[in-house]
Steps between C-alpha positions, in 0.01 A plus 500: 500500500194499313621215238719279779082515609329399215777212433423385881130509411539317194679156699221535746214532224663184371575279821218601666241607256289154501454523868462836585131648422584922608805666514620824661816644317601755787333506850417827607787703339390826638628356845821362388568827284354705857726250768861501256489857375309761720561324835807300370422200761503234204740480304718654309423752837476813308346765657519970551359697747276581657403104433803291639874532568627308219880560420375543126168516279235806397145356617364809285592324200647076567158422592323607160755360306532149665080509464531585182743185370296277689172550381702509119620153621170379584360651145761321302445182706112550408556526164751147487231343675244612243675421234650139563322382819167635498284216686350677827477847641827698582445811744707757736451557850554833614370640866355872568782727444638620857478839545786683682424758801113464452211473736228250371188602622 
């Protein structure tokens, strides 16, 4: 996954790169990782209890894992940019992480 990434990053760096000023890598992959693998309503719909009925998946440890390639992906995509296509600033946007069975106060 993480070098299928980079290689899509790379053809947008270079059909894109002279018109776009900022780029985000992965939008807010603490949501995706949260929506596909804890409460399995994205896809691939994996899911345990007591967070969803999901006919397969372990949201104790998908979740981590999927985060965990994703922000490797967005590293390695970093580090192309950097290297050939350094012209502007290159960021990721990641939201508050969402607390399960909490009370904010």
């Amino acid at each position: 996954m993480q070098e299928d990434f980079v290689h899509f990053a790379k053809i947008c760096f270079e059909k894109f790169g002279d018109r776009v000023k900022y780029w985000v890598t992965i939008n807010e992959p603490n949501l995706f990782s949260d929506m596909a693998y804890i409460r399995g309503q994205y896809p691939p719909g994996h899911c345990s209890t007591p967070f969803g009925n999901c006919s397969n998946g372990n949201s104790g440890v998908e979740p981590l894992i999927a985060a965990h390639n994703m922000l490797l992906a967005h590293a390695k995509a970093v580090k192309l940019y950097r290297d050939q296509f350094q012209v502007c600033n290159l960021f990721i946007h990641i939201v508050s992480p969402i607390l399960h069975g909490m009370k904010m106060s």
